[in-house]
N, CA, C and O atoms as CSV, one atom per row, in Angstrom:
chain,resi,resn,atom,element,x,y,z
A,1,UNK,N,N,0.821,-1.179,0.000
A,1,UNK,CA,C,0.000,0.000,0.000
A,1,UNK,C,C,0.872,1.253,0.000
A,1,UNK,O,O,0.625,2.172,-0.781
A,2,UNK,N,N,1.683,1.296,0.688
A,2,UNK,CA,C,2.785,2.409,0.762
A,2,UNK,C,C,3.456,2.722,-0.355
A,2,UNK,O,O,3.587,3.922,-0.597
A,3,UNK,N,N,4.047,1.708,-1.314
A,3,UNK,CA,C,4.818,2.072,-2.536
A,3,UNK,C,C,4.170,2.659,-3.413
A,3,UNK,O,O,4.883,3.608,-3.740
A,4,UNK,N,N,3.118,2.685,-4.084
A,4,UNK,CA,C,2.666,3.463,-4.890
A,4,UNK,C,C,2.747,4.751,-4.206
A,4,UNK,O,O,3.477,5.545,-4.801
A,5,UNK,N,N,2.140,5.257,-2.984
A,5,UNK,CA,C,1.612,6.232,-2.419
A,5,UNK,C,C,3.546,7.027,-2.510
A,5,UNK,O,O,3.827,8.188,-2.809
A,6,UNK,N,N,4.421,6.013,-2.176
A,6,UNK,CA,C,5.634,6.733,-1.998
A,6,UNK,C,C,6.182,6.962,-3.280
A,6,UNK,O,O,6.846,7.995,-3.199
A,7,UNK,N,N,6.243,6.331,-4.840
A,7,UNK,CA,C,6.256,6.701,-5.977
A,7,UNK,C,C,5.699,8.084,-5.981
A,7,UNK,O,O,6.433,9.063,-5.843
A,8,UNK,N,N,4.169,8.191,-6.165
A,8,UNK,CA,C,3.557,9.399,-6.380
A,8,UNK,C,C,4.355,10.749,-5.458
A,8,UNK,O,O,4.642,11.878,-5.856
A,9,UNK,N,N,4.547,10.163,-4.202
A,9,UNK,CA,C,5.070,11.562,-3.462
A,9,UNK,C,C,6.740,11.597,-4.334
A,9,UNK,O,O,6.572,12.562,-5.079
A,10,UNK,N,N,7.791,11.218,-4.538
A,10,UNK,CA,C,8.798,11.351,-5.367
A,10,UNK,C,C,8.506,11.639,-6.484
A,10,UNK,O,O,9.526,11.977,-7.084
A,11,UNK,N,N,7.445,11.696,-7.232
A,11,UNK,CA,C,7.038,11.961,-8.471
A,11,UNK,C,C,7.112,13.614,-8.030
A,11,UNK,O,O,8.021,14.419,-8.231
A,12,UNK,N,N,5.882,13.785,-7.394
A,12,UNK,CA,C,5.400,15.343,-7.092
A,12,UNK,C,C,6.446,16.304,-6.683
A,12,UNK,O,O,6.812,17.349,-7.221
A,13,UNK,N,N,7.083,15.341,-4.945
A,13,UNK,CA,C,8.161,15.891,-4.388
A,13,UNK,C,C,9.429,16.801,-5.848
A,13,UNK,O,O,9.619,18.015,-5.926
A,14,UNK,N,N,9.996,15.824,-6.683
A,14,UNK,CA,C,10.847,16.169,-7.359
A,14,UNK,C,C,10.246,16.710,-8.686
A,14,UNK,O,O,10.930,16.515,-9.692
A,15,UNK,N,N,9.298,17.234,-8.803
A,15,UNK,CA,C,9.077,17.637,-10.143
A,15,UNK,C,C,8.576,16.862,-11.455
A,15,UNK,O,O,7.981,17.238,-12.465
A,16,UNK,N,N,9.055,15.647,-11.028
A,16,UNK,CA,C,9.149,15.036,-12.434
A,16,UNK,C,C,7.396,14.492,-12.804
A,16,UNK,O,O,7.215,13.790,-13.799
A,17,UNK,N,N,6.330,14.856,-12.003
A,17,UNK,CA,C,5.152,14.650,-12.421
A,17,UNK,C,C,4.924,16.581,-12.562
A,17,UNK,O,O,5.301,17.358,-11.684
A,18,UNK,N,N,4.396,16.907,-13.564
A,18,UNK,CA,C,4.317,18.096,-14.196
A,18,UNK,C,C,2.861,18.907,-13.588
A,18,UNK,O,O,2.063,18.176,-13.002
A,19,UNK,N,N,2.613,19.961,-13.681
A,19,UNK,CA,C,0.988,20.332,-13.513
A,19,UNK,C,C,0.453,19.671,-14.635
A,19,UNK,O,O,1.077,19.148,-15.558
A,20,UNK,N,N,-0.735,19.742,-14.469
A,20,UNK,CA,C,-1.580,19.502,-15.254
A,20,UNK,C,C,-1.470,17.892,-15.532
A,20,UNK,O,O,-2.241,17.574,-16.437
A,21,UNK,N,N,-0.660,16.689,-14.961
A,21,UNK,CA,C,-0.435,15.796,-14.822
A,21,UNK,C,C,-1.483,14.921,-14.271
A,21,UNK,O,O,-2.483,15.216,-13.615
A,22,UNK,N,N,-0.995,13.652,-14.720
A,22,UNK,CA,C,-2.066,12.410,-13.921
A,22,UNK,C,C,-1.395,11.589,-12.854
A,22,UNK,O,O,-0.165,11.599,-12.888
A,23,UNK,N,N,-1.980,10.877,-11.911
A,23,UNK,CA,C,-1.098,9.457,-11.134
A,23,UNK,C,C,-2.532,8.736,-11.230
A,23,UNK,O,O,-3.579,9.353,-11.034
A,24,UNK,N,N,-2.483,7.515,-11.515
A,24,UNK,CA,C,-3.115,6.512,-11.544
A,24,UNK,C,C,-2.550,5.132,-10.629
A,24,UNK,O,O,-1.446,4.611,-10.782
A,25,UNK,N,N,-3.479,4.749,-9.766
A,25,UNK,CA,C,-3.334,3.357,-8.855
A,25,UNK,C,C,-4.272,2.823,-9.264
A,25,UNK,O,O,-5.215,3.303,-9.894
A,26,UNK,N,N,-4.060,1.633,-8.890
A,26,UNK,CA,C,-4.578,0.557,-9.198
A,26,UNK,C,C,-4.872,-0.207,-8.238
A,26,UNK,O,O,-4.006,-0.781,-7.578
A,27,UNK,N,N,-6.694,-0.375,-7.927
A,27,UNK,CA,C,-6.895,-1.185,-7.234
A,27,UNK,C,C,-7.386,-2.053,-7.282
A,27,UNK,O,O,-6.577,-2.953,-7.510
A,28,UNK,N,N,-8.742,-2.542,-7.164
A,28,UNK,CA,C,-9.205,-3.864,-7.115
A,28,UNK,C,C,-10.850,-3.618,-6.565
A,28,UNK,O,O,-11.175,-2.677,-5.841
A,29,UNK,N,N,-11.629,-4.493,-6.987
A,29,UNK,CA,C,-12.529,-5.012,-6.362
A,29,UNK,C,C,-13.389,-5.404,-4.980
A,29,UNK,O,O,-14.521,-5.442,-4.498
A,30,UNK,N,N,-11.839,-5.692,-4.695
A,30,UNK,CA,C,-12.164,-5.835,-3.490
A,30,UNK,C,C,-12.520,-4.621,-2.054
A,30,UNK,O,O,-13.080,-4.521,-0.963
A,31,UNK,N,N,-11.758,-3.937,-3.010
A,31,UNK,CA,C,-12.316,-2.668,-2.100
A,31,UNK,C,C,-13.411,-2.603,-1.587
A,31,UNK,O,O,-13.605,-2.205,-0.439
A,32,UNK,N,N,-14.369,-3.028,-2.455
A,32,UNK,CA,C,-15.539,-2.980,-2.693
A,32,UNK,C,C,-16.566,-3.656,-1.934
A,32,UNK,O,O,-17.321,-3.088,-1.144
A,33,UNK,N,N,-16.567,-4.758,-2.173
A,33,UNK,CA,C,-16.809,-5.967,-1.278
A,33,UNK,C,C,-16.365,-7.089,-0.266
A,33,UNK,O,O,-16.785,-8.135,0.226
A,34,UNK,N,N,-15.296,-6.279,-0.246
A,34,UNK,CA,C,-14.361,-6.400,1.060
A,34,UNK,C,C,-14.783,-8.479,1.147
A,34,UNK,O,O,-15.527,-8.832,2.061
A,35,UNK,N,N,-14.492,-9.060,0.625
A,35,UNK,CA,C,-14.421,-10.570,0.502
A,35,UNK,C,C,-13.711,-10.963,1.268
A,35,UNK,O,O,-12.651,-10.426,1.590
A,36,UNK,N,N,-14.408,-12.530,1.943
A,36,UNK,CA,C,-13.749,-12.846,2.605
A,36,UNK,C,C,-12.836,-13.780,2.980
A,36,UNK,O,O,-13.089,-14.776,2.303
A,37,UNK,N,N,-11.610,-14.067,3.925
A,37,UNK,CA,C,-10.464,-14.654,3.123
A,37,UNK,C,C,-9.446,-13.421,2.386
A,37,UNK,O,O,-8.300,-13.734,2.064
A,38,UNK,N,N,-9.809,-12.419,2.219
A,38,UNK,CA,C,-8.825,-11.357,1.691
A,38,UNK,C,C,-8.805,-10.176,2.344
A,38,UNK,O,O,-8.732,-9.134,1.694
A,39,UNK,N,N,-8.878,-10.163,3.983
A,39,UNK,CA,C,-9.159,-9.262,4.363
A,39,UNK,C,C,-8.132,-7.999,4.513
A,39,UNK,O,O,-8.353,-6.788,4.511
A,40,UNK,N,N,-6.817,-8.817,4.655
A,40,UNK,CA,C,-5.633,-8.081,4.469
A,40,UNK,C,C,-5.249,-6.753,3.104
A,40,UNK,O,O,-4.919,-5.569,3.045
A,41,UNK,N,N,-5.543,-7.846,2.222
A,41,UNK,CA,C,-5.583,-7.445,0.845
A,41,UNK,C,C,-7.265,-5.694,0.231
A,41,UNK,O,O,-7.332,-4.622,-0.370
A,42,UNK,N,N,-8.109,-6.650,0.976
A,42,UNK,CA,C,-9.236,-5.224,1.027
A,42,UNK,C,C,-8.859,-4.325,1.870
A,42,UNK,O,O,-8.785,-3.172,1.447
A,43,UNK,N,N,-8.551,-4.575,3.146
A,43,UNK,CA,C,-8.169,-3.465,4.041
A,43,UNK,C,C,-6.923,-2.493,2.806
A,43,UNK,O,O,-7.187,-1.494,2.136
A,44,UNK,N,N,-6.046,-3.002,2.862
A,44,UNK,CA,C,-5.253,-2.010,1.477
A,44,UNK,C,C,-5.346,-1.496,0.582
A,44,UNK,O,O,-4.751,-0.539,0.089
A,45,UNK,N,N,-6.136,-2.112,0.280
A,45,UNK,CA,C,-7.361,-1.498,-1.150
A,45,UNK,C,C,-8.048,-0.418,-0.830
A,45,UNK,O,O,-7.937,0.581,-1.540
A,46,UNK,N,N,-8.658,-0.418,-0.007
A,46,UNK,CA,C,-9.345,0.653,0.660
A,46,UNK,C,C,-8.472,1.626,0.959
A,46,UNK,O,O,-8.636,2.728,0.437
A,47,UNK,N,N,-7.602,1.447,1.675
A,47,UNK,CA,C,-6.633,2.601,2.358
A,47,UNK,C,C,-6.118,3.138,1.142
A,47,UNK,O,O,-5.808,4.328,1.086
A,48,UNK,N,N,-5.993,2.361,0.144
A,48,UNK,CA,C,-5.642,3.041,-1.507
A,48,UNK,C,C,-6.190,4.209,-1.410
A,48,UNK,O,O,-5.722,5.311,-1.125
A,49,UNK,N,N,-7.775,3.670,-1.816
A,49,UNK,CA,C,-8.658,4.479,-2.309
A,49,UNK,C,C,-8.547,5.847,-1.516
A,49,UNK,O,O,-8.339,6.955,-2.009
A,50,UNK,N,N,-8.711,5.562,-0.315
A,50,UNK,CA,C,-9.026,6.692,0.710
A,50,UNK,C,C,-7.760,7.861,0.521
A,50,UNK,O,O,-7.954,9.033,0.198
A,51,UNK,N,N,-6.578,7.309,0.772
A,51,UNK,CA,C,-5.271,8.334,0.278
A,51,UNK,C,C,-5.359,8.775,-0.830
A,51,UNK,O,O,-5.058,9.969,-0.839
A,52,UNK,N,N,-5.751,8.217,-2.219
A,52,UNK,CA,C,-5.589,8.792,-3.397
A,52,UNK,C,C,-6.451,10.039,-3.435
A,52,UNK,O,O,-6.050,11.190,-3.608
A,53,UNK,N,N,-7.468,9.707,-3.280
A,53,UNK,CA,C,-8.990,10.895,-2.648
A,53,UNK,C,C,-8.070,12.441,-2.438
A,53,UNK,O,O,-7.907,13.488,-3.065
A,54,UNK,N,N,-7.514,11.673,-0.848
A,54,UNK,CA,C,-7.224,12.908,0.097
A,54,UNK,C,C,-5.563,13.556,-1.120
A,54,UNK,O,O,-5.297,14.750,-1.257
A,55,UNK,N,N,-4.798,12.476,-1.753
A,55,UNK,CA,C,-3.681,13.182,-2.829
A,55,UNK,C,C,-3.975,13.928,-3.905
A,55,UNK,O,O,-3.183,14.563,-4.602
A,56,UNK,N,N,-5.606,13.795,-4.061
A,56,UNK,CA,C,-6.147,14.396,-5.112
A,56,UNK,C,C,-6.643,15.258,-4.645
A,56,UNK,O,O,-6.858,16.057,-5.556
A,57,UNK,N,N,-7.058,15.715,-3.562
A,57,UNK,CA,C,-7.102,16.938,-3.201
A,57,UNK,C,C,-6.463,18.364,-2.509
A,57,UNK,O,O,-6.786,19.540,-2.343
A,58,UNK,N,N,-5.168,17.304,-2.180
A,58,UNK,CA,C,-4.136,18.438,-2.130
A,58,UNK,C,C,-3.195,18.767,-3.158
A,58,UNK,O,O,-2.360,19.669,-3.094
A,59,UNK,N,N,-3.436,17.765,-4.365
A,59,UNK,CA,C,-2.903,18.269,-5.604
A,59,UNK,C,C,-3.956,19.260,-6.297
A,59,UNK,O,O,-3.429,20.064,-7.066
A,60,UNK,N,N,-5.093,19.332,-6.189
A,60,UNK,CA,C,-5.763,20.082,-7.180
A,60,UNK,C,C,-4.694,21.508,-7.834
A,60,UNK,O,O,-4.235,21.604,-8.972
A,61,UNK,N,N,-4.535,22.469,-6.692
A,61,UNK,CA,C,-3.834,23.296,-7.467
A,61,UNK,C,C,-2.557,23.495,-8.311
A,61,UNK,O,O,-1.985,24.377,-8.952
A,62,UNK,N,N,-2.422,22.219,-7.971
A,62,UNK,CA,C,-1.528,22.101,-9.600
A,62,UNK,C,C,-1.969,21.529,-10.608
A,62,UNK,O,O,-1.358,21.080,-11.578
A,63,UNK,N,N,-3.124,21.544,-10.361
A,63,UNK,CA,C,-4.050,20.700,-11.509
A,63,UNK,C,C,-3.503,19.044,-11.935
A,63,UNK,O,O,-3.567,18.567,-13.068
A,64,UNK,N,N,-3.028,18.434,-10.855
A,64,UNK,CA,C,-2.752,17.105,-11.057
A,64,UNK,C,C,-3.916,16.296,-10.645
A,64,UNK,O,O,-4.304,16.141,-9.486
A,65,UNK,N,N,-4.636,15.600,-12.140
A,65,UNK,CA,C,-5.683,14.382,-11.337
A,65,UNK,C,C,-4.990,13.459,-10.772
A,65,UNK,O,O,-3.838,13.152,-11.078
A,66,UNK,N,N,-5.674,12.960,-9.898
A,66,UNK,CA,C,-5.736,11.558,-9.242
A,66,UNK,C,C,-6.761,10.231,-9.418
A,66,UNK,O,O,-7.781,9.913,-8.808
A,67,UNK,N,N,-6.209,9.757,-10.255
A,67,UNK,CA,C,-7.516,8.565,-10.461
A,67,UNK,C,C,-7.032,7.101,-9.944
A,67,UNK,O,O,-5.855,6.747,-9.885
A,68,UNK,N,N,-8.231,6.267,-9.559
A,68,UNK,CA,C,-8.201,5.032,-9.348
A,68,UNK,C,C,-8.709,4.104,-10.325
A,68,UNK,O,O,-9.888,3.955,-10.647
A,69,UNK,N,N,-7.693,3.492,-10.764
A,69,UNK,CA,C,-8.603,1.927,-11.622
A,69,UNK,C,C,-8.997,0.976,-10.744
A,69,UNK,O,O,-8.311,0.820,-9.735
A,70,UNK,N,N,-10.125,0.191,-10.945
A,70,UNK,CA,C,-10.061,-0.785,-10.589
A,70,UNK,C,C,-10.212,-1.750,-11.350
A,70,UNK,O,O,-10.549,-1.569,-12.520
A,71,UNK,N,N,-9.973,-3.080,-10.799
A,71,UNK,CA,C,-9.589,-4.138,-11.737
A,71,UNK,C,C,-10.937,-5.049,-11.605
A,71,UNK,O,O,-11.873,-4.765,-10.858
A,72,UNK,N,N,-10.866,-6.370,-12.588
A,72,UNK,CA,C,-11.905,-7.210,-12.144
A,72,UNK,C,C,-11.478,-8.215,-11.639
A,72,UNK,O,O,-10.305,-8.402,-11.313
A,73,UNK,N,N,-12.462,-9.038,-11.508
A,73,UNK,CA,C,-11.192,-10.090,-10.547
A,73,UNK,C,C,-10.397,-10.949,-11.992
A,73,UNK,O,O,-10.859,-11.341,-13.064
A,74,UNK,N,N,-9.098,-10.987,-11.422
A,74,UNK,CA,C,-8.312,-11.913,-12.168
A,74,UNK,C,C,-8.595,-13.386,-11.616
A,74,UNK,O,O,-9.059,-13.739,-10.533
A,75,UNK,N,N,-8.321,-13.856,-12.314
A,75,UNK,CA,C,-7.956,-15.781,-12.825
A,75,UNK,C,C,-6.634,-16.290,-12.175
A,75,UNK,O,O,-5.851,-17.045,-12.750
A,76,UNK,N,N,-6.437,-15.705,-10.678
A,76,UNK,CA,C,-5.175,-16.295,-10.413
A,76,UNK,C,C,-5.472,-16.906,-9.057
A,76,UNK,O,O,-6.653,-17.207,-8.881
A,77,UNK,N,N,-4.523,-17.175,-7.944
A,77,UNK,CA,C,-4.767,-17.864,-7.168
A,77,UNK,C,C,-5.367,-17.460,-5.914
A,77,UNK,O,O,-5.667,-18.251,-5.020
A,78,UNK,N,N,-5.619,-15.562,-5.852
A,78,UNK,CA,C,-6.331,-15.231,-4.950
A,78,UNK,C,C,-7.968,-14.939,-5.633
A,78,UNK,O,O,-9.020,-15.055,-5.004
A,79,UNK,N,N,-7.838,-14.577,-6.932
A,79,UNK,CA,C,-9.211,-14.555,-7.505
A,79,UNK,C,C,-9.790,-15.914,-7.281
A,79,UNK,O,O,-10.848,-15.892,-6.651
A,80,UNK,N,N,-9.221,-17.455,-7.753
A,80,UNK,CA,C,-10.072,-18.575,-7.575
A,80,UNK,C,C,-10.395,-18.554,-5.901
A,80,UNK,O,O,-11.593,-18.438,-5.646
A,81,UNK,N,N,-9.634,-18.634,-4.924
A,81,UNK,CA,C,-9.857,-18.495,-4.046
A,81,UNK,C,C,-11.191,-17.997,-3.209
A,81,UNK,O,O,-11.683,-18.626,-2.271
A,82,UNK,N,N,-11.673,-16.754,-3.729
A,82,UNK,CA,C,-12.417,-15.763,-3.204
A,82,UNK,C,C,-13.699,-16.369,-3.859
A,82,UNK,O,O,-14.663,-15.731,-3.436
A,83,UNK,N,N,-14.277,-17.819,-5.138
A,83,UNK,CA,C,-15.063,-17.946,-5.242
A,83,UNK,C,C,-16.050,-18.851,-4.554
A,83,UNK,O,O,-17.244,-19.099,-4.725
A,84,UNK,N,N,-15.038,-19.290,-3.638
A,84,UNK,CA,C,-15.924,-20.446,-2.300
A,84,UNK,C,C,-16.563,-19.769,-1.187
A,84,UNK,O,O,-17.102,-20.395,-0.274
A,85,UNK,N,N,-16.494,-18.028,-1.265
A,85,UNK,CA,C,-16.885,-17.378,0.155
A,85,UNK,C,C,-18.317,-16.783,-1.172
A,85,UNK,O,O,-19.025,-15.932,-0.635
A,86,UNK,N,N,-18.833,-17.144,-2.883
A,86,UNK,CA,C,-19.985,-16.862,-2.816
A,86,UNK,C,C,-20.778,-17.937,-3.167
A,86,UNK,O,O,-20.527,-19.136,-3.288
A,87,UNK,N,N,-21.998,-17.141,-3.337
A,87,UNK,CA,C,-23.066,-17.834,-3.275
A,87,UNK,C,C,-23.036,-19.034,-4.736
A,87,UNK,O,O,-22.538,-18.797,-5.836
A,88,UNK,N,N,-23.629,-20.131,-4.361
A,88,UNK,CA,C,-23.394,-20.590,-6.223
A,88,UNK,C,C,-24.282,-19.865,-6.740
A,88,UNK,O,O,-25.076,-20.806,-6.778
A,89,UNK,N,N,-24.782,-19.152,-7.112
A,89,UNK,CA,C,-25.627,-18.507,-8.257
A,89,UNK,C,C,-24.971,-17.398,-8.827
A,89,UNK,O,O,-25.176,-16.792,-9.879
A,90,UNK,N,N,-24.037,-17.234,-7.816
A,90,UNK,CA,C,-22.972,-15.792,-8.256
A,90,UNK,C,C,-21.695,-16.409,-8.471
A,90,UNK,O,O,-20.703,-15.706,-8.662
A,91,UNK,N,N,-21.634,-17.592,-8.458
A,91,UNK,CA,C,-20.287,-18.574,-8.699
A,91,UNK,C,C,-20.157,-18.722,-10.270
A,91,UNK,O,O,-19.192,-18.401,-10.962
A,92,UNK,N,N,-21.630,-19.411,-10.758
A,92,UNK,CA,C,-22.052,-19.322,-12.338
A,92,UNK,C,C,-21.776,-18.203,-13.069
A,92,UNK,O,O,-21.631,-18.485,-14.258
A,93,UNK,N,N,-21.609,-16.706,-12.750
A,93,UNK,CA,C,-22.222,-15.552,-13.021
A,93,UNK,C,C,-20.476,-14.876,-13.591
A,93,UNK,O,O,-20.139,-14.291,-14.619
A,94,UNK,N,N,-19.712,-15.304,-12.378
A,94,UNK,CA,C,-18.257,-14.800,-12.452
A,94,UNK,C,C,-17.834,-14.659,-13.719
A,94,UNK,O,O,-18.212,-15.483,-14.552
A,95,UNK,N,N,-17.124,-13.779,-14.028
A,95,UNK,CA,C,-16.433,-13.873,-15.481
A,95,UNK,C,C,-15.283,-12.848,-14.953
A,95,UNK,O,O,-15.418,-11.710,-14.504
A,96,UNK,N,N,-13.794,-13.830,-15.206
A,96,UNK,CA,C,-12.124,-13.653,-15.196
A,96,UNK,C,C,-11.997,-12.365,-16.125
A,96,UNK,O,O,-12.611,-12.204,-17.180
A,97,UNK,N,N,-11.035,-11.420,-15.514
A,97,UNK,CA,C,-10.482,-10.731,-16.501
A,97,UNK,C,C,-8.740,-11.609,-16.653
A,97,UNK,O,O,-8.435,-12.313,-15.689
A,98,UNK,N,N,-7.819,-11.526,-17.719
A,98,UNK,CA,C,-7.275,-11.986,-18.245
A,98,UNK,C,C,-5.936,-10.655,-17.954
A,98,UNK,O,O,-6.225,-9.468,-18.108
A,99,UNK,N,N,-4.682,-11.045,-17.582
A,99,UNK,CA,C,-3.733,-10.076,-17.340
A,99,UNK,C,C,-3.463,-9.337,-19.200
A,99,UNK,O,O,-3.289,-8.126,-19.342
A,100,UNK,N,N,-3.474,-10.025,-20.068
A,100,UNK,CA,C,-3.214,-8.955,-21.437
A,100,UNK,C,C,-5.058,-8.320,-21.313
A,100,UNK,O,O,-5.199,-7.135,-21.011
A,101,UNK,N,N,-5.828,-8.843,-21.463
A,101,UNK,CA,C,-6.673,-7.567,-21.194
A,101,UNK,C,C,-6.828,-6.611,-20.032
A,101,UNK,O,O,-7.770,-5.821,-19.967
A,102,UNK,N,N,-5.779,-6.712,-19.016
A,102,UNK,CA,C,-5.384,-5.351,-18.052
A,102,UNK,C,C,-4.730,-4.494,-18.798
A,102,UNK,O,O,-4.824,-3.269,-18.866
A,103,UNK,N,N,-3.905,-5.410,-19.479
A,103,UNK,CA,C,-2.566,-4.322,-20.305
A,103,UNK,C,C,-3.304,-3.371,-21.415
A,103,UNK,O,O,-2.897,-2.228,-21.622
A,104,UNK,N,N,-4.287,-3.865,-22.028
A,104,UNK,CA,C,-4.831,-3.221,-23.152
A,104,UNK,C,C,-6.000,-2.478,-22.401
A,104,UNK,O,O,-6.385,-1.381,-22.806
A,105,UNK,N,N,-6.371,-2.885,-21.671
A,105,UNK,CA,C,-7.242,-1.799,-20.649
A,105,UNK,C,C,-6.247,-0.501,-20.360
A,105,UNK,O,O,-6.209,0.528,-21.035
A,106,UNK,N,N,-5.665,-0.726,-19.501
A,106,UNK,CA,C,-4.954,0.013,-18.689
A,106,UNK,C,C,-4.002,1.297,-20.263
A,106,UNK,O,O,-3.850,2.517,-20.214
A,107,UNK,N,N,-3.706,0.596,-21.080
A,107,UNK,CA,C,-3.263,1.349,-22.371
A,107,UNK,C,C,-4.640,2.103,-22.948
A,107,UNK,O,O,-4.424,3.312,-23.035
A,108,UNK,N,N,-5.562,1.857,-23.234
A,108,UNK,CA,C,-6.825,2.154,-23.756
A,108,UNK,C,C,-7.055,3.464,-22.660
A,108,UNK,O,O,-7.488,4.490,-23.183
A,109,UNK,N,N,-6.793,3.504,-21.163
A,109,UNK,CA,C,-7.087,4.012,-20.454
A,109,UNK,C,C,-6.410,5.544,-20.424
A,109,UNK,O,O,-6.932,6.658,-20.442
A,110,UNK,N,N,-5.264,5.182,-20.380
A,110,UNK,CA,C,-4.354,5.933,-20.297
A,110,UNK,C,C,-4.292,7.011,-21.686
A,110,UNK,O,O,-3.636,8.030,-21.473
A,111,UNK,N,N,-4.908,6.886,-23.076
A,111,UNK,CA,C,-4.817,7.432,-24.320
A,111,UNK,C,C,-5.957,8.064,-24.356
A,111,UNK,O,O,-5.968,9.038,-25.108
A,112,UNK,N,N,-7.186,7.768,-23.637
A,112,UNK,CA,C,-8.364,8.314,-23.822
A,112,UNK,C,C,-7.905,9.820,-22.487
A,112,UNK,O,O,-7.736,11.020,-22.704
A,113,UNK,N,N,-7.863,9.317,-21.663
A,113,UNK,CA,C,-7.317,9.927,-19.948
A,113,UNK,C,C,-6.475,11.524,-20.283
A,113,UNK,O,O,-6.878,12.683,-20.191
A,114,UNK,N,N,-5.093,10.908,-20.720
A,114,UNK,CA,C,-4.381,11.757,-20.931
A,114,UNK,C,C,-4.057,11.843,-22.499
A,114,UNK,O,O,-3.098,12.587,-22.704
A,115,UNK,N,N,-4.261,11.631,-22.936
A,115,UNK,CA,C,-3.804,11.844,-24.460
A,115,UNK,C,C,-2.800,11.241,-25.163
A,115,UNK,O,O,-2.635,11.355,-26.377
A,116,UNK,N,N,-2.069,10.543,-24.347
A,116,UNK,CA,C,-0.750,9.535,-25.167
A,116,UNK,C,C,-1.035,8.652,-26.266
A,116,UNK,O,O,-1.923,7.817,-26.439
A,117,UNK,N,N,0.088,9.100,-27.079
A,117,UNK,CA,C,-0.349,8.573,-28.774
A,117,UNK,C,C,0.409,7.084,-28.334
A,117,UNK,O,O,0.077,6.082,-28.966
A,118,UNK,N,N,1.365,6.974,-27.310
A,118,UNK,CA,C,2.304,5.611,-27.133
A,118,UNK,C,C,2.148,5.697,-25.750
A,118,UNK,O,O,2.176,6.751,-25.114
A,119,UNK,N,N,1.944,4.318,-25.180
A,119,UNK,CA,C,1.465,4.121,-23.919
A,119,UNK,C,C,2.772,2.640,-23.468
A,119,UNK,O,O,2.559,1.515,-23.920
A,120,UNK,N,N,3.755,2.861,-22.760
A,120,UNK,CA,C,4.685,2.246,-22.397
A,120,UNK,C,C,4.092,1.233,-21.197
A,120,UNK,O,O,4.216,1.956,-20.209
A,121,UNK,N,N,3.637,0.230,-20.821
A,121,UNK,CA,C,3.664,-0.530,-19.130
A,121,UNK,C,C,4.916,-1.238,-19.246
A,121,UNK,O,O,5.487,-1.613,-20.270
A,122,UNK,N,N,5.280,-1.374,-17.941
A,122,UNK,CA,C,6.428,-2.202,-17.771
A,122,UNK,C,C,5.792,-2.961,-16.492
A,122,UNK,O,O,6.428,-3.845,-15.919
């Protein structure tokens, strides 16, 4: 939870995020529905959300947004996990997002957002 939050402040701190700039985190779902079995993982999610809020509002006057993505659940070993705490009727219902459709999300996101003709993830 801290590293992003400490990226963004070295970003701002040193200049190298500009006015009129974006920071984007990335969270999750779970924020949301705080699931259970991941409580560690939602509690952080949340505390995301809640700091980015309060970074976005002491950036306003430099006109830096602050946005949050969130994700859907992935197909990995904490997403399968989290489908035995629902109901089966919402078990049927689930549908995986796929890590290259984050990447092309998260690129799609970023070109509409800010305007980048080339969108780099590493």
């Amino acid at each position: 939870m801290f590293a992003p939050l400490l990226v963004a402040k070295l970003a701002i701190d040193n200049n190298i995020l500009e006015k009129n700039g974006s920071i984007f985190f990335i969270s999750s779902i779970a924020s949301k529905n705080n699931q259970k079995g991941n409580a560690y993982y939602s509690i952080s999610k949340n505390a995301l959300e809640l700091s980015a809020k309060i970074l976005g509002e002491e950036q306003k006057l430099r006109k830096v947004r602050v946005n949050i993505i969130n994700l859907g659940l992935v197909k990995n070993k904490m997403g399968l996990s989290t489908l035995k705490y629902l109901p089966k009727n919402k078990v049927e219902k689930v549908k995986f997002i796929t890590k290259n459709k984050i990447v092309l999300s998260f690129k799609n996101i970023l070109k509409k957002k800010i305007n980048l003709k080339k969108v780099n993830i590493v």
